[in-house]
C-alpha positions in Angstrom: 18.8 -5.2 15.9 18.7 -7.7 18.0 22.6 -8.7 17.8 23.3 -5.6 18.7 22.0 -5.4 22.2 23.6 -8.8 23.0 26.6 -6.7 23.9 25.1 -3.2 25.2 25.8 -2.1 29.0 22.8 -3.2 31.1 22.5 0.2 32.0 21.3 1.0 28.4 17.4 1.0 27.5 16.2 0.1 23.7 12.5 0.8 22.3 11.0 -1.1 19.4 7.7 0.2 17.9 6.4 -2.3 15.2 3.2 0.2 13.9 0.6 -1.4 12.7 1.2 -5.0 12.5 -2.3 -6.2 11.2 -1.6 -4.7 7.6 0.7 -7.1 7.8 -1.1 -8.9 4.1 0.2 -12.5 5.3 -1.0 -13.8 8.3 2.5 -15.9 8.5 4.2 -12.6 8.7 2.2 -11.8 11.4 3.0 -15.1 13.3 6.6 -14.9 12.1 7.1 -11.6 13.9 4.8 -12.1 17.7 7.3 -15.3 17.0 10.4 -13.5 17.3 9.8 -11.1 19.8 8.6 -13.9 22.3 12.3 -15.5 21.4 15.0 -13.1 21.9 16.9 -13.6 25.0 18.5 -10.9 26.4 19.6 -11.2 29.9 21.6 -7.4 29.7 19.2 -5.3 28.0 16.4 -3.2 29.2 14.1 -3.7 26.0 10.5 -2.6 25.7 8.9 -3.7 22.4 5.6 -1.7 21.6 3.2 -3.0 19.2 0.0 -1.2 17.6 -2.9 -3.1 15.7 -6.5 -3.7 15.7 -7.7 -6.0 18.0 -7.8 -9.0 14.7 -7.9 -12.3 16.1 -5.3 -13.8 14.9 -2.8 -11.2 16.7 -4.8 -11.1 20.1 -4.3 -15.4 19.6 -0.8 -15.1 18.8 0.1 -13.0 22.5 -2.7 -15.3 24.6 -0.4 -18.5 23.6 2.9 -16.3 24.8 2.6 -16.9 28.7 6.5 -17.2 29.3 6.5 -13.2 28.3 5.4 -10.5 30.4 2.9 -8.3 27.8 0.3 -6.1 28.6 -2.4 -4.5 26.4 -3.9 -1.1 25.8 -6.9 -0.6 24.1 -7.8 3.0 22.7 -11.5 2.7 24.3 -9.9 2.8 27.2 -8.1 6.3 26.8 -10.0 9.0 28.5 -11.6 11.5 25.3 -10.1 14.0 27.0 -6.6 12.9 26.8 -7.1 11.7 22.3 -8.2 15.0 22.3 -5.4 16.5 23.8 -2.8 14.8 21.6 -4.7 15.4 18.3 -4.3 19.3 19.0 -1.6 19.1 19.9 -0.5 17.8 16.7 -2.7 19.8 14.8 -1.3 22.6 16.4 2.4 21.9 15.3 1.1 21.1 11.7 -0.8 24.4 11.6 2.2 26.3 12.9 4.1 25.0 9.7 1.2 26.6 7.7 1.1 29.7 9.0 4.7 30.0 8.3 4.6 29.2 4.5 1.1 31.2 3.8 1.2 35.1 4.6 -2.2 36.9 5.9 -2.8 33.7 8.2 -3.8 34.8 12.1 -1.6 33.7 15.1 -4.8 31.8 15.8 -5.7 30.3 13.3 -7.6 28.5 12.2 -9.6 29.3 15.6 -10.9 27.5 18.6 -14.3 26.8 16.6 -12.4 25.2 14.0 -10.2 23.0 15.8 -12.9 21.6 18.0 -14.9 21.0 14.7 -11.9 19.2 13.1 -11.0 16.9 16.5 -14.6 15.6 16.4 -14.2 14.6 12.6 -11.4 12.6 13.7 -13.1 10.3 15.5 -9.9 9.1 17.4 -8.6 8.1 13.8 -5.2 9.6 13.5 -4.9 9.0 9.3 -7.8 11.8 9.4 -5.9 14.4 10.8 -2.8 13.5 9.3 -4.2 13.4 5.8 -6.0 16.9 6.5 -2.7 18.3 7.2 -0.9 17.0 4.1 -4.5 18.0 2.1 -3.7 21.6 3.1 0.3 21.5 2.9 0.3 20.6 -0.8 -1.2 23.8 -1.1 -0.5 26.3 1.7 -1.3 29.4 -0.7 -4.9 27.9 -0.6 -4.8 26.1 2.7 -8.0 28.2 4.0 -9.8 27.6 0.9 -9.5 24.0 1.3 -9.8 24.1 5.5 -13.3 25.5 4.7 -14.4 23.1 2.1 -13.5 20.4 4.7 -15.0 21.8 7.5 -18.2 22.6 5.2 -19.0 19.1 4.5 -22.3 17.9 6.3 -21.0 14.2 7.6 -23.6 12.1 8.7 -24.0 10.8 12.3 -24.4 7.3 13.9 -22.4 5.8 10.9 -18.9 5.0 12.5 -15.8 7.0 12.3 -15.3 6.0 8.9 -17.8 8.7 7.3 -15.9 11.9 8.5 -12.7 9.9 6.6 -14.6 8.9 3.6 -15.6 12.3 3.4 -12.1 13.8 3.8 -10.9 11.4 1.3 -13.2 12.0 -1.4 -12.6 16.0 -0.9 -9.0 15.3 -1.9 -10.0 13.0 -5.0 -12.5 15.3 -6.3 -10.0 17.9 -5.7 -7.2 16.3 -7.7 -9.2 15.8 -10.7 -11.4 19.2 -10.8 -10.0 20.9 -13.7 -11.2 17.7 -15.7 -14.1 19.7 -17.1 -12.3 22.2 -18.7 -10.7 18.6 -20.8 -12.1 17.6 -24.5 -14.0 14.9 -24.3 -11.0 12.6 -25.9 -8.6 14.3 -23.4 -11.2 13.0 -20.4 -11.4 9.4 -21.7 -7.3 9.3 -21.7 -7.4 11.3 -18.4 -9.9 8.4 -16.5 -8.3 5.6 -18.2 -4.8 6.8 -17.2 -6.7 7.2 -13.3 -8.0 4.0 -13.1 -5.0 1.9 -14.9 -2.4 3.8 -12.6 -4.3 4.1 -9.3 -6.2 0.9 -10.1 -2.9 -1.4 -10.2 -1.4 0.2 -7.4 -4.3 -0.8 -5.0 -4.5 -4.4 -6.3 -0.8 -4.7 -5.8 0.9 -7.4 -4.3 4.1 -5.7 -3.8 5.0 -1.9 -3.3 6.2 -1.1 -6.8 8.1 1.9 -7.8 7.3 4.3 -10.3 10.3 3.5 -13.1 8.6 -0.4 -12.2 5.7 0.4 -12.5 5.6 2.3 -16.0 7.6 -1.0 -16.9 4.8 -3.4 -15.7 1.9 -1.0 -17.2 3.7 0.7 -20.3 2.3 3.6 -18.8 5.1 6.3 -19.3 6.7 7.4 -16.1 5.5 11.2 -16.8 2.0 10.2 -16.8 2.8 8.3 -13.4 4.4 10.8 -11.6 1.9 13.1 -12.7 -1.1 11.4 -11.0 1.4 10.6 -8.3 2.0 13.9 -7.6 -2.0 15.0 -7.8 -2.6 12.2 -5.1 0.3 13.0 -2.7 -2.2 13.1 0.1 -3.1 9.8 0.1 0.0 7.6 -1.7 3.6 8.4 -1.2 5.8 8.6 -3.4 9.4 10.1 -2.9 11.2 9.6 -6.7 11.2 7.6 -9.3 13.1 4.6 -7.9 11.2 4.9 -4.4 8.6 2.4 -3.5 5.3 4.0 -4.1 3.0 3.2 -0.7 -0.7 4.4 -0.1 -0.6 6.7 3.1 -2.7 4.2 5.1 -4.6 0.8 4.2 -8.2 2.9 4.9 -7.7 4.7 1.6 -7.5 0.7 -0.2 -10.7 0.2 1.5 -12.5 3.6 0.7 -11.5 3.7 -2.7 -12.8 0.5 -3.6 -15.7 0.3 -2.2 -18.6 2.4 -4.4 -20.8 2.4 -1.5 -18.1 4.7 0.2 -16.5 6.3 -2.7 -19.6 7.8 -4.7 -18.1 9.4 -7.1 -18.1 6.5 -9.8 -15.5 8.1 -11.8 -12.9 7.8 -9.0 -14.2 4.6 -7.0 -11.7 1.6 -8.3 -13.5 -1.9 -9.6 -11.0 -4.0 -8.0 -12.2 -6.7 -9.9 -11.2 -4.4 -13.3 -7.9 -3.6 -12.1 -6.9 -7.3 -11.1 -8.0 -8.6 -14.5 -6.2 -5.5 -16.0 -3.2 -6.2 -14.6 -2.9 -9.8 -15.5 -3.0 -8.8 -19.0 0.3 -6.7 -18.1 1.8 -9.2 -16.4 1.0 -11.3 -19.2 2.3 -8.9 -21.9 5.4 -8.7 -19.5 6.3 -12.3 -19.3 5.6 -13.0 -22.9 8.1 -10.9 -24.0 10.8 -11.6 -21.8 10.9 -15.6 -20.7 12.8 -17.5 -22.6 15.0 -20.6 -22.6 18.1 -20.2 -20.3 17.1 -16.6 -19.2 19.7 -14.9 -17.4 22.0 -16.4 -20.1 23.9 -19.0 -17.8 24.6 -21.6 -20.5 24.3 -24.4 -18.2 21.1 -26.1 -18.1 21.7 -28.1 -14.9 23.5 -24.9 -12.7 22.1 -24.5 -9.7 20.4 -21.5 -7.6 23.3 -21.0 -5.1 26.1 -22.1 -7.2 29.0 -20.2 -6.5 29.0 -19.4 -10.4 25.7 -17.7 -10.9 26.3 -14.2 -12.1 24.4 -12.0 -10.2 24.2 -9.2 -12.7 23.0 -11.5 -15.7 20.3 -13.1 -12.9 18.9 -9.1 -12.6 19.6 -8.3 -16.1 17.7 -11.9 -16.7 15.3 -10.8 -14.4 14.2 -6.8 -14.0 12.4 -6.3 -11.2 8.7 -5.5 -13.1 9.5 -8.8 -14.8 10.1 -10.6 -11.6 6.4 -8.9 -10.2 4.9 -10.3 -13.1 6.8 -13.5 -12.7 5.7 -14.4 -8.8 1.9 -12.8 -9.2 0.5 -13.4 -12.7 -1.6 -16.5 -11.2 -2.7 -14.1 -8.4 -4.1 -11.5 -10.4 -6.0 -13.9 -12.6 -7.4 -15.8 -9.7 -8.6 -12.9 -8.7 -10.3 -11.0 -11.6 -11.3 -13.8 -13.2 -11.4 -15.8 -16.3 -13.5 -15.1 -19.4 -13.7 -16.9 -23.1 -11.3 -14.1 -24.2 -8.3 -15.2 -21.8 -8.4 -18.7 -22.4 -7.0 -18.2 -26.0 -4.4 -15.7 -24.4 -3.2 -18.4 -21.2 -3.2 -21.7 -23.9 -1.0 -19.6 -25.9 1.0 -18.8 -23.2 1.4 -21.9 -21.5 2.3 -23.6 -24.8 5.0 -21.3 -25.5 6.7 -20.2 -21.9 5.5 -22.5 -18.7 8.8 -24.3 -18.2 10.4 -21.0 -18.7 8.1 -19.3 -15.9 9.2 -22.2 -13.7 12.5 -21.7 -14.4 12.2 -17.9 -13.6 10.1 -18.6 -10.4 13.0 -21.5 -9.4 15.7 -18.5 -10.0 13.3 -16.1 -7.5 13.7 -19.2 -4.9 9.9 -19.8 -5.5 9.4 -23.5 -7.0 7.5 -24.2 -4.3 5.1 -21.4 -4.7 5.0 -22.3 -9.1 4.2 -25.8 -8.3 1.0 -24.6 -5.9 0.4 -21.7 -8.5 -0.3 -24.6 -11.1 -2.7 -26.7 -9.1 -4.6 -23.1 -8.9 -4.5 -22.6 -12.2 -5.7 -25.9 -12.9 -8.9 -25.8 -10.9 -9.5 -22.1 -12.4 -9.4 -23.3 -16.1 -11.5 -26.3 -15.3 -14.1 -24.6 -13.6 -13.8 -22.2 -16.4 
């Protein structure tokens, strides 16, 4: 991007939005990229760089150490109400529009004045509420006035932060999801919540955006049953195909869903704890089937990672890409779920049989730095153990 306007016209003008930088998971990342910005020199073009986050620290740090660039900041606080309001009908306007043209017996006007004033004072200046509402009632247009009025019929409590009116519109579109689940056999229940919670439940302990075909890989869940939750969720985790990266809508449905004090349905609420330890044991499954000595099948013990002579297609088929998530965040996962009597037989076992190998595959990935770190936490986790 930025090569490219070392040579524009100085007559030309270039915005770049960076949108919500503080879900950036590593704070490095975050450094890396106020780092850049601040560095460009570009004498001919008219750039304006535009950068959204909460006001975290380390961020508002990062831009009080830049004094050789001009920056400014804008805080939301500071936005008349009048004006948020203004902007959230007008995009609830344009996403109603699209309603009314799919469902037939819908008003010019509606859903009404009443409604929409109702709606922009759930949003709370919190644009992932509206924009979730809107997708809650797209997936669905034939019963988008159904659903409008079980939104707009929740009760949400006052004086608790903006959060409540989006917990509540969250949990509408769980419960909605799953509410055929009575009409189940019991059996058919106990496969349908274990499929919830092993699905959902490893994609919000995720270390890296997985997609689906990975995923049933890593979780030898089958990629029907995947898509199939996928596709019950769509509100609140995108998902475009198969091969596409599979991304919750926004990082406030990570925090609601795993928290039980927000998410009281106990049935949908995700023990992260559970899915972290759950996901180790894939990861584990993963890597003990597929390390081995001289994995991508090079012949040469002593090759190294950016000879000429590595064969990129035997690295990959060496290397799939669920085996390389298991590779890099095995150590993670355990870290964080924990260790109890009945994975210490499990890691001996594995760490007798395949630990050169894992280094071997984390050297391939570029990572030996990050395996030799990986084993000092491991160490301190067994010993304390």
């Amino acid at each position: 991007f930025f090569a490219k306007l070392q040579d524009v016209s100085p007559t030309t003008s270039a915005v770049l939005v960076i949108d919500a930088l503080d879900e950036c998971s590593n704070e490095n990342d975050i450094k890396g990229i106020i780092r850049t910005m601040a560095r460009q020199q570009l004498p001919h073009a008219r750039l304006r760089i535009i950068i959204t986050s909460r006001p975290e620290t380390l961020v508002r740090l990062e831009f009080s150490d830049k004094r050789n660039i001009l920056h400014s900041s804008l805080s939301l606080d500071d936005v008349p109400q009048h004006v948020i309001d203004a902007e959230f009908a007008r995009f609830l306007h344009s996403r109603f529009d699209a309603i009314r043209d799919h469902q037939e017996g819908l008003t010019e006007d509606w859903p009404g004045l009443h409604a929409l004033n109702k709606l922009l004072r759930r949003c709370g200046g919190l644009f992932i509420y509206a924009e979730t509402l809107c997708l809650y009632l797209e997936e669905d247009c034939q019963h988008s006035q159904s659903r409008l009025q079980t939104v707009l019929n929740k009760t949400t409590l006052q004086g608790k932060g903006h959060t409540t009116a989006l917990d509540d519109m969250y949990l509408t579109v769980l419960t909605n999801a799953f509410k055929n689940l009575s009409k189940l056999s019991e059996s058919e229940k106990d496969r349908s919540k274990d499929l919830y919670d092993h699905v959902v439940g490893t994609i919000v302990v995720l270390q890296d955006d997985l997609s689906a075909s990975t995923l049933s890989c890593l979780t030898r869940v089958s990629q029907i049953d995947i898509m199939a939750i996928l596709h019950r969720l769509r509100s609140v985790i995108k998902q475009s195909g198969v091969e596409s990266p599979i991304t919750l809508l926004h990082e406030t449905f990570r925090e609601f869903v795993s928290d039980q004090r927000r998410c009281k349905d106990v049935h949908l609420a995700v023990d992260t704890k559970t899915a972290h330890r759950r996901t180790f044991n894939d990861c584990l499954h993963v890597l003990s089937a597929h390390l081995k000595q001289d994995l991508c099948d090079l012949k040469d013990p002593g090759i190294a990672v950016d000879d000429p002579r590595v064969d990129l297609v035997k690295l990959l088929d060496g290397l799939p890409l669920h085996v390389q998530y298991a590779v890099c965040h095995w150590t993670s996962h355990l870290e964080r779920g924990g260790i109890d009597a009945a994975d210490l037989c499990a890691i001996d076992t594995f760490l007798h049989k395949h630990l050169l190998h894992w280094v071997e595959a984390m050297s391939w990935l570029k990572k030996y730095a990050e395996a030799v770190e990986s084993i000092s936490k491991l160490y301190e986790l067994l010993v304390t153990s």
